[in-house]
N, C-alpha and C positions, 0 to 999 in steps of 0.2 A: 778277227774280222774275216777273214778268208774260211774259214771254218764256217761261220754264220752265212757268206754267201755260197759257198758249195753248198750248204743244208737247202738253201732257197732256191738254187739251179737244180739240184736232183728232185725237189720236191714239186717245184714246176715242170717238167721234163716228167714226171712222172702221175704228173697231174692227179696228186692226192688229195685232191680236196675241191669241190667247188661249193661253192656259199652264194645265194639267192641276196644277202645283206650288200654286195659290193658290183658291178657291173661285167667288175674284170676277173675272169677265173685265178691267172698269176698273182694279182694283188689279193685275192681272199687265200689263196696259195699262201702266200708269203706271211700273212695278217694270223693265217692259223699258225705257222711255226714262231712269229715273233711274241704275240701273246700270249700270257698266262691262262687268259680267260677266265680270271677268278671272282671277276664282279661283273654285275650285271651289266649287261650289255643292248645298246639302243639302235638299231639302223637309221638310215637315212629318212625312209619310205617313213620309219614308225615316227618321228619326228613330227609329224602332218599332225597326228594325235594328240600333240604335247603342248599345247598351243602358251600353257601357262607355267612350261618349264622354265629354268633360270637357267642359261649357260654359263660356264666357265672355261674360258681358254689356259690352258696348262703348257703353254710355248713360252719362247721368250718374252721379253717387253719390244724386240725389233721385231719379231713375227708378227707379233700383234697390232705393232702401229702400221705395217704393209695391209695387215688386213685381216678381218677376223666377220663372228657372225655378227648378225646385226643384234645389239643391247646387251653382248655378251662383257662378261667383267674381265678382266685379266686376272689370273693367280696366279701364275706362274710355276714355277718346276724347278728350280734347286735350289730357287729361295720362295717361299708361300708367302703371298700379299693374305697377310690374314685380315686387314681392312677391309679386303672383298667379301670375306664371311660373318662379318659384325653386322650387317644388316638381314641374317637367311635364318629361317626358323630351320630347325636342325629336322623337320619333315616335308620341308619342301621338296619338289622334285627339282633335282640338278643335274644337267648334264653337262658332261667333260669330256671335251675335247682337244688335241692338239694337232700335228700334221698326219700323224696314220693312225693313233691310238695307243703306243706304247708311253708316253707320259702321262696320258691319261687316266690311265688304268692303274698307275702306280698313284699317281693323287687321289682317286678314286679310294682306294684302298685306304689311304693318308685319312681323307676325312670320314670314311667310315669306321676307322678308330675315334674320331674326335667328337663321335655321337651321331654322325650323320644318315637319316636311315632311309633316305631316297634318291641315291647317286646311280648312275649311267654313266659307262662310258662309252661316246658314240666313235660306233663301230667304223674304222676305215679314217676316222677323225675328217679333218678340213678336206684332206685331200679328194673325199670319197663326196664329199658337200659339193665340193666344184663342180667335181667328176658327175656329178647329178644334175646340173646346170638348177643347184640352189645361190639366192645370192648371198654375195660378200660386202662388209663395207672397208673405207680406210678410217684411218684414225681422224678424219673428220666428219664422219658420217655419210660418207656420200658412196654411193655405190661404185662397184671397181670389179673390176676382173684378175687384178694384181694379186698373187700369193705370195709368199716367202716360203720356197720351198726346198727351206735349210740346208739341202747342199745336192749336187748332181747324180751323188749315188741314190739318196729320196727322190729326186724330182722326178725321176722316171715314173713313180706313180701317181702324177698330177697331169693327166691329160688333159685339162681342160685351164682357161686362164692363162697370162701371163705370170711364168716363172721368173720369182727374184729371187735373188743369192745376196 
C-alpha cells in the first residue's frame, strides 16, 4: 500500500497526466496510475448521450443502499448478483460503475468474457458522478446527497455530497 501511494504522490507532484474526463487534475492523476484501461471507458459528460444505457453498480450491497444511480441494478464485486444479468440482452449497453472505477473495470472485463459486447466502465465511477453535481438516489428511491465513500483514504476523492463510512 505505501508503494501504491508514493506512486500517486510523485505522479501528482509531477503532474503526469491531466484528463478533460474528471474535473480534478489529482484524481484523473491517480485514475490513470490505478487503472488498467483495458475496457472501454464512458465519462461523465458522455453519459448525457446514453439515455437508454442500463447501469450496473459493482460496490458493496452497504454502498449501494447509501446510494447509487437512479434505476441502477446492484451486481456487486466479490460475489456477482447474476440475477441482475438474467433480464440484459448480452448487446445492450451497460454501464459499470463503482466508487472511482477500479471494480468496475475488473467486472467489466468479468462480463465481457460472459458474451457481453457493450460494457463501459464509467470513468471516475460514483465519485466523479457526485463530483459533477449529477444525482444520486438512496435505497428507497428518493434523492440524497449521501455517498458511501468506503473509507478515508478514498474519500478524499468525493468532494461533493455527504461522506459515509
Amino acid at each position: 500500500m505505501k508503494k501504491f501511494t508514493l506512486t500517486i504522490l510523485v505522479a501528482i507532484l509531477l503532474n503526469a497526466c491531466t484528463d478533460s474526463r474528471v474535473d480534478s487534475s489529482a484524481y484523473s492523476t491517480m485514475l490513470s496510475t490505478l487503472l488498467s484501461h483495458s475496457v472501454k471507458e464512458v465519462s461523465i459528460l458522455q453519459t448525457d448521450e446514453k439515455e437508454n444505457a442500463i447501469y450496473l453498480d459493482a460496490r458493496s450491497k452497504r454502498e449501494f443502499d447509501v446510494s447509487h444511480i437512479k434505476d441502477a441494478k446492484f451486481i456487486g464485486y466479490d460475489t456477482l448478483n447474476f440475477k441482475a444479468l438474467e433480464s440484459l440482452q448480452k448487446d445492450e449497453e451497460i454501464i459499470i460503475y463503482c466508487s472511482v472505477g477500479y471494480r468496475s473495470e475488473v467486472i467489466c472485463k468479468k462480463l465481457s468474457e460472459l458474451g457481453f459486447t457493450n460494457v463501459s466502465n464509467l470513468y471516475g465511477g460514483l465519485f466523479e458522478w457526485v463530483n459533477q453535481s449529477k444525482p444520486i438516489v438512496d435505497g428507497e428511491g428518493n434523492i440524497t446527497n449521501r455517498v458511501h465513500a468506503f473509507d478515508k483514504s478514498w474519500g478524499i476523492w468525493l468532494n461533493k455530497g455527504e461522506k459515509v463510512y
